[in-house]
N, C-alpha and C positions, 0 to 999 in steps of 0.2 A: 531593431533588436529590442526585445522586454529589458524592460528593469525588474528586476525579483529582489522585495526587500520583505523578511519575514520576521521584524523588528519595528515592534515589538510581537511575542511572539501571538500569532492567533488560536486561542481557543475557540472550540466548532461545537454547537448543540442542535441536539436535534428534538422529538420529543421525548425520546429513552436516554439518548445520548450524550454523555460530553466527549468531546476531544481535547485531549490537554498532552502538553509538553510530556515528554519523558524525562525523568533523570534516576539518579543515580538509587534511590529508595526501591523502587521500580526493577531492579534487578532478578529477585528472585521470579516475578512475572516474566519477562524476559526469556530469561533461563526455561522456563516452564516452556514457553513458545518457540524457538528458537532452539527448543532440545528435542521437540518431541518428535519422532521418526515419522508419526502419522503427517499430522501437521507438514510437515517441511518435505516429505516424497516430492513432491510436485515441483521442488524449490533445487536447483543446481548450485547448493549453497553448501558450507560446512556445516552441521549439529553444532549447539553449543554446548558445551558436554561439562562444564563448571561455569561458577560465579564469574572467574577471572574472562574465558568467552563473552559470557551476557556483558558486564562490566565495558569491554570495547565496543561490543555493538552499538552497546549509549553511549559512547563517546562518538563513534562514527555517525551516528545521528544527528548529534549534537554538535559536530564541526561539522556536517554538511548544513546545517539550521544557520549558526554563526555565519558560514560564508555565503549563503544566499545560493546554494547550488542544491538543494535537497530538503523536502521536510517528510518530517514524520510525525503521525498522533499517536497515542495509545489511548483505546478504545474502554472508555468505560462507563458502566450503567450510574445514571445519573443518581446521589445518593452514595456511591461506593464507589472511593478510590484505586479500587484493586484493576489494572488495566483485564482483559480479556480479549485483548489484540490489538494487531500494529495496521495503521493504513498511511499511507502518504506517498507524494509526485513524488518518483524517481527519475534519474537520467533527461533532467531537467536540460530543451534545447530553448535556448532564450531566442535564437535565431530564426527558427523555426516555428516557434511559437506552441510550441507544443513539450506536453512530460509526458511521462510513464508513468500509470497510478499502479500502486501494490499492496496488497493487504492480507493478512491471514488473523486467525479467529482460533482460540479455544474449540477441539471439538464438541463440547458440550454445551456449544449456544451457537452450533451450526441449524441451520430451518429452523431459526426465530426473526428471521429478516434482520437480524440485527448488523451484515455485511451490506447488505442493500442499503440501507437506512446511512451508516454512516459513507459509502460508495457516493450516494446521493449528495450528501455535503462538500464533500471534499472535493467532487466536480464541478459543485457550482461555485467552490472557493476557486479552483481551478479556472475558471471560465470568467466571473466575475471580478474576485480582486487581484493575481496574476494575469490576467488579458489574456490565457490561450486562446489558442483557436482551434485545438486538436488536444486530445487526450487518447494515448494509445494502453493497453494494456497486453502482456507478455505471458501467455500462459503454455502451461504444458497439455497437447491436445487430449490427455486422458481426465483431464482434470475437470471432469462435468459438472460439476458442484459452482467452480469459479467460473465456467463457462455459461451456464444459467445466471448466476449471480448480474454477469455483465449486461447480460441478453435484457434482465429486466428493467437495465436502466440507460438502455439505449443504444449500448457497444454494438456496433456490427462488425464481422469477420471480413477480415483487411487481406488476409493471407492465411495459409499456413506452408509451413518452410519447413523442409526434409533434413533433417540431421543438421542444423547449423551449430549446436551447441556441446563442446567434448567436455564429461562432467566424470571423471571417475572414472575412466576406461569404456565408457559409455558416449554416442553420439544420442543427441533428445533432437526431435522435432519443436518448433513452437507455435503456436500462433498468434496471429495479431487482432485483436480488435481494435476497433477506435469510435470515439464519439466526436464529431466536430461542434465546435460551440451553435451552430444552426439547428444542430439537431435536438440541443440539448430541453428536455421540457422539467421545469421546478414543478 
């Protein structure tokens, strides 16, 4: 079974990129992301619909980071603080050797690669300093935007699975991609 220790935490660069810790400053961006209808359709999540919402998401991020069960970056252009989206391994199998990566983006710095670029790092964080051996991703099959995004960095379609997810009076489909660490090219 892995050891996953994310302490101290790691910041991720890439050449546009930093990846840095969230906290609590960070909220109103949050909020911004986590509220926006566009954004989040694909997501069988709640809206955040005030500060007090965003507020615990950073917390929930930030005790998944503490216990070694979860992380998260918030994505930002190197030069400026201001995040512009979130990426990090979720539903972390230590056993298995393998996470769930997830990430969403402002839509107005969607087709600047700027999702691919940091996807890019945070797999090879993924592969390199956690030891996976698998990285799956969970998406919604209309979501062709995320589904290209993967495609460009190696994910291939694992499954897709007919109504597994009840979200709101509604059954979603999803699908799986996965990269195994063999496949993986820096």
């Amino acid at each position: 079974m892995l050891e996953i220790n994310f302490h101290p935490f790691p910041n991720l660069e890439t050449e546009r990129l930093l990846l840095r810790r969230i906290d609590s400053n960070d909220v109103n961006e949050i909020l911004v992301l986590r509220g926006n209808p566009e954004i989040m359709k694909y997501i069988p999540r709640p809206l955040a619909k005030t500060k007090q919402d965003a507020m615990e998401h950073i917390a929930m991020i930030e005790e998944k980071i503490v216990n070694n069960i979860g992380i998260n970056w918030g994505i930002t252009i190197k030069g400026n603080p201001k995040i512009i989206g979130l990426i990090g391994h979720y539903r972390i199998q230590p056993e298995n050797h393998r996470a769930e990566i997830g990430y969403m983006i402002l839509p107005e710095y969607n087709g600047k690669g700027i999702t691919t670029e940091a996807i890019k790092v945070v797999v090879e964080y993924g592969f390199e300093q956690m030891h996976l051996h698998s990285i799956e991703a969970v998406i919604d099959p209309d979501n062709v935007a995320s589904e290209r995004v993967l495609q460009k960095n190696g994910f291939v379609k694992e499954a897709h699975i007919l109504e597994n997810e009840l979200w709101e009076g509604k059954f979603w489909d999803t699908v799986i991609y996965s990269l195994l660490k063999r496949n993986f090219k820096k």
